[in-house]
C-alpha positions as CSV (number, residue, x, y, z in Angstrom):
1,X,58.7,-4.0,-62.4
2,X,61.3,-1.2,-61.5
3,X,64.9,-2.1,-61.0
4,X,64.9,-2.8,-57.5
5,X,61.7,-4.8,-57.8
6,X,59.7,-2.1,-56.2
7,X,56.4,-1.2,-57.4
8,X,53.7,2.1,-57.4
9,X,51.0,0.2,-56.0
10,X,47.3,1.4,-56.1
11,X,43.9,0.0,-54.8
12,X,40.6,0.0,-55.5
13,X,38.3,-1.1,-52.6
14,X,38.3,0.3,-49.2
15,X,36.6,-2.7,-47.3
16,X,38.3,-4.8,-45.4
17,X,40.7,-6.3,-47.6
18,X,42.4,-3.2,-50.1
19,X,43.9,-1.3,-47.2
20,X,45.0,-4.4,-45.2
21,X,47.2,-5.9,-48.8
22,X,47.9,-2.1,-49.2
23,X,49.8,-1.8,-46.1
24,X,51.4,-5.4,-46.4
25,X,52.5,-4.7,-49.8
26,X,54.2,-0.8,-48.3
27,X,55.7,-2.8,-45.8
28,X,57.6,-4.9,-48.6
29,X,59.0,-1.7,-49.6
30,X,56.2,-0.8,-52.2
31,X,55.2,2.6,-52.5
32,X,51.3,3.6,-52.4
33,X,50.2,5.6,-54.7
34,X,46.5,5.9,-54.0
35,X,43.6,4.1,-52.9
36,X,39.6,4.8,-53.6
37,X,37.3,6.6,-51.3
38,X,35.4,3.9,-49.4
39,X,32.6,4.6,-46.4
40,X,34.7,4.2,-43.5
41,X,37.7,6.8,-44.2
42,X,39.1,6.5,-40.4
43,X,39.8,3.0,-40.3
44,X,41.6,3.3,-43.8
45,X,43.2,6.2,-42.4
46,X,44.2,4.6,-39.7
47,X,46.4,1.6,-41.5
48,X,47.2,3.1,-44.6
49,X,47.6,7.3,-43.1
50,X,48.5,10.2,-45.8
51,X,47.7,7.5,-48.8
52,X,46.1,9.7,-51.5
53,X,42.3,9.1,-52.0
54,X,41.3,9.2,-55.9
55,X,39.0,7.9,-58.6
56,X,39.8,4.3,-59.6
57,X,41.0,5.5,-63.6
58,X,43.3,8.2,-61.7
59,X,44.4,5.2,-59.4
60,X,45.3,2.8,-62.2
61,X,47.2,5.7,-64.0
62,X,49.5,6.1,-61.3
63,X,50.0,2.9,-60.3
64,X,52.4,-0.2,-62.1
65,X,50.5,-2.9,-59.6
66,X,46.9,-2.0,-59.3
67,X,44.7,-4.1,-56.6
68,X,41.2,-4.8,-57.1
69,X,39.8,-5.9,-53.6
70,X,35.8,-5.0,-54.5
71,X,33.0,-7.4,-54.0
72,X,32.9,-10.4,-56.0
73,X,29.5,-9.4,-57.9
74,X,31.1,-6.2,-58.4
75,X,34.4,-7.0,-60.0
76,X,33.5,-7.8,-63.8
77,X,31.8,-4.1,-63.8
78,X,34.7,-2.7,-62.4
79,X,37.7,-4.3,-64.7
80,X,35.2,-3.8,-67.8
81,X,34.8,-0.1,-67.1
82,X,38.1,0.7,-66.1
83,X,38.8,-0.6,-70.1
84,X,36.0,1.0,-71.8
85,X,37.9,4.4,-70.4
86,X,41.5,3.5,-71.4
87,X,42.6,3.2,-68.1
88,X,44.3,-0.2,-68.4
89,X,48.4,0.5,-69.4
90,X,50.9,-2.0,-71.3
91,X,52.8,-4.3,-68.8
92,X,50.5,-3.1,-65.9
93,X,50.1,-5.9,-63.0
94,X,46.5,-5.8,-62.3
95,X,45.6,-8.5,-59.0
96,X,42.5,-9.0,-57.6
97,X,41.7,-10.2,-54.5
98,X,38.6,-12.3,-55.1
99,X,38.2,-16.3,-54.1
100,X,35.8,-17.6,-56.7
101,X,37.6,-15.7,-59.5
102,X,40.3,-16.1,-62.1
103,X,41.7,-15.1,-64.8
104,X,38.8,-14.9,-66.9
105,X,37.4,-11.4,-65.3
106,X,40.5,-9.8,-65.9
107,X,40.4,-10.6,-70.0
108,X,39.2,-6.3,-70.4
109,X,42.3,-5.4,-68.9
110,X,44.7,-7.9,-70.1
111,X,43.1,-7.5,-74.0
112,X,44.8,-3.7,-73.3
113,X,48.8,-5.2,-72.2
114,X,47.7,-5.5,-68.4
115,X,49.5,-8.6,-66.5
116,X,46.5,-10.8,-64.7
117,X,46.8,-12.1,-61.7
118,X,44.8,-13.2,-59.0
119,X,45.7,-14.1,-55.1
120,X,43.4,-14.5,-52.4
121,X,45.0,-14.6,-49.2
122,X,43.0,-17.2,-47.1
123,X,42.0,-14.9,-44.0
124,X,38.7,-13.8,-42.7
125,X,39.9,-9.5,-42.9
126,X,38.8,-7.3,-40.3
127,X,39.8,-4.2,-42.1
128,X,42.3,-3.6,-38.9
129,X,46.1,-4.0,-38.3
130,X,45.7,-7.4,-36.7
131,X,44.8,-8.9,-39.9
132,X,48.7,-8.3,-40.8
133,X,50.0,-10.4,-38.3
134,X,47.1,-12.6,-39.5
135,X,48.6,-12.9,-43.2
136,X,51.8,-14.2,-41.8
137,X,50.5,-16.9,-40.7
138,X,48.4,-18.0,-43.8
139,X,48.4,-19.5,-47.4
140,X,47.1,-17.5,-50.4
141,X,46.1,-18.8,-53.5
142,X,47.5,-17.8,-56.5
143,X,46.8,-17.9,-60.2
144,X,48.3,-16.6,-62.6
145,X,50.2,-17.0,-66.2
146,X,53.1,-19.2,-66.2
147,X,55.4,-16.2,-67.1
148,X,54.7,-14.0,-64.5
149,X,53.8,-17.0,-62.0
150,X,57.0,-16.5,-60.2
151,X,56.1,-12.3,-59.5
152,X,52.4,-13.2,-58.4
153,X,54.3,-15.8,-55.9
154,X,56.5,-13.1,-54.8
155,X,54.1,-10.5,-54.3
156,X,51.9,-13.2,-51.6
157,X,54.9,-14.0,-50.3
158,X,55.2,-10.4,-49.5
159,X,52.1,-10.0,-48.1
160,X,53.5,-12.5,-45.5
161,X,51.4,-15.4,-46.8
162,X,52.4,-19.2,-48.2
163,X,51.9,-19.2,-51.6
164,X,49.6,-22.1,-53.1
165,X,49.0,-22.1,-57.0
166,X,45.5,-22.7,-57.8
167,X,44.9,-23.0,-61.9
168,X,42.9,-21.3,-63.4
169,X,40.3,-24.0,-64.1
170,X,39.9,-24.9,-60.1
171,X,39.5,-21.2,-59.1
172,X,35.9,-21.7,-59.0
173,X,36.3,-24.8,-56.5
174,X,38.3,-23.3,-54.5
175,X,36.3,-19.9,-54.2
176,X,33.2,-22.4,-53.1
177,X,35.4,-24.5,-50.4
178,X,36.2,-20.9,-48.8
179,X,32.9,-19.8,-48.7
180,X,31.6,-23.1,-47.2
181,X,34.2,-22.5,-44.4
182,X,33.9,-18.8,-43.9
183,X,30.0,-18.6,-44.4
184,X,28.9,-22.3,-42.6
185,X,31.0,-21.6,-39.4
186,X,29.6,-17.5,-39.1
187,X,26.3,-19.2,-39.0
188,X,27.0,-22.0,-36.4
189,X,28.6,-20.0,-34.2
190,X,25.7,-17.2,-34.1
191,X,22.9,-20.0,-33.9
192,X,24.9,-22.0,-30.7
193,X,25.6,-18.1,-29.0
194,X,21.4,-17.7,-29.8
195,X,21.0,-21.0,-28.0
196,X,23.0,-20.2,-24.9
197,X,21.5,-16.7,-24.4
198,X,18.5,-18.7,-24.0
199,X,20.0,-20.9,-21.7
200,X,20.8,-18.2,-20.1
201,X,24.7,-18.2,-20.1
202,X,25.9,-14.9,-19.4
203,X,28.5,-13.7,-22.3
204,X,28.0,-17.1,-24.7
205,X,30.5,-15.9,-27.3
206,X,33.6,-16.4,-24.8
207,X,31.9,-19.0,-23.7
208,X,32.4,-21.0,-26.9
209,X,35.8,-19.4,-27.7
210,X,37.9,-22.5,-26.3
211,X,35.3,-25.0,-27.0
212,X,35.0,-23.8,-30.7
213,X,38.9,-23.2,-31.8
214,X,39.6,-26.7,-29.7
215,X,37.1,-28.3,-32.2
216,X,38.1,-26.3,-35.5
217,X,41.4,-27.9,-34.2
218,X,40.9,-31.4,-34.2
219,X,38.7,-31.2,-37.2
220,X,41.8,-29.8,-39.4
221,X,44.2,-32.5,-38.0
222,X,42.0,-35.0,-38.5
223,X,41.2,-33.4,-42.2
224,X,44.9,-33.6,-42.7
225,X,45.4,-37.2,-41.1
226,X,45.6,-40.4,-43.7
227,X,42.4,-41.9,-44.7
228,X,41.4,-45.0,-42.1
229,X,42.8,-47.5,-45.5
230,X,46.0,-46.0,-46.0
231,X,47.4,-46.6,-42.6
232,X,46.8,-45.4,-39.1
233,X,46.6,-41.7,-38.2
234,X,45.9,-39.4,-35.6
235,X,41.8,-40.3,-35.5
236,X,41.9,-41.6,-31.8
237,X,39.0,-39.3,-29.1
């Protein structure tokens, strides 16, 4: 890190996630130093506006924190790559995004001095600047080695997230306890608006809107409640 803690941050990955944890991390103070081309340059342009748009070596030569937010099949390829050219620098943070992941996909860069570290900040991205008042009000899991655990806490925490440490050997878990959440309730919630339309309720997705966060509701309290044999808890209809 520089003296004042501030870093040149670069991403690769212009999806939904890179820009958002771009402009979260600027907003810290953090100055951008790039970010890859992706296929929808007016939205990115939009939240992160003037940020230069390189190739991913140039980005990781220019940048002290470099943030991987590609797709999860994608994200071996692109570390591994990024080292068979030299990219990767000496001291180097290099954080990706990725649920499921963990350290292990970041060995390329890390065998060259990078720092690994991983945080996956536990929202469902749009790619817009709402999802930045999202990340204030969520957790992110981190992983990361125990000397540079505090920094990868700091840098979620600048994001505007919680931080939660995940090790290294639950990352998988956890990646497969988000997916079951993100993925099971995209599908329920487009097979129940299908259903509707057939019973032919006019706009079914605001239909559902209070029924379904009401119900998300009481299924997390009730996930959080004691279990039925360790005392009495907020279970009651």
């Amino acid at each position: 890190m520089t003296r004042d803690g501030r870093l040149g941050v670069g991403v690769i990955g212009a999806g939904r996630v890179g820009p958002v944890v771009a402009a979260a991390l600027a907003g810290a103070g953090h100055a951008l130093t790039g970010i890859t081309p992706g296929s929808d340059d007016d939205r990115v342009e939009a939240i992160l506006p003037d940020v230069p748009r390189l190739p991913a070596d140039e980005v990781v030569r220019r940048s002290e924190l470099v943030v991987l937010a590609v797709p999860h099949g994608d994200l071996p390829d692109v570390v591994a790559g990024l080292a068979d050219l030299g990219a990767w620098q000496v001291g180097q943070i290099v954080m990706h995004t990725d649920a499921a992941h963990g350290m292990q996909v970041l060995a390329p860069a890390a065998s060259r001095g990078a720092i690994p570290v991983a945080i996956h900040p536990a929202i469902a991205f749009t790619g817009t600047s709402t999802d930045l008042r999202a990340l204030k009000d969520a957790y992110a899991a981190v992983t990361a080695p125990p000397a540079v655990l505090p920094i990868a806490q700091a840098l979620a925490v600048e994001m505007g997230c919680e931080p939660v440490v995940v090790a290294d050997a639950d990352r998988a878990a956890y990646g497969e306890a988000i997916a079951t959440a993100t993925e099971f309730s995209a599908s329920i919630v487009r097979q129940s608006t299908e259903l509707l339309q057939t019973a032919g309720i006019d706009d079914p997705a605001r239909y559902l809107s209070a029924l379904v966060h009401t119900t998300v509701d009481r299924a997390l309290s009730a996930a959080g409640a004691p279990h039925p044999l360790d005392g009495p808890g907020p279970l009651a209809p």
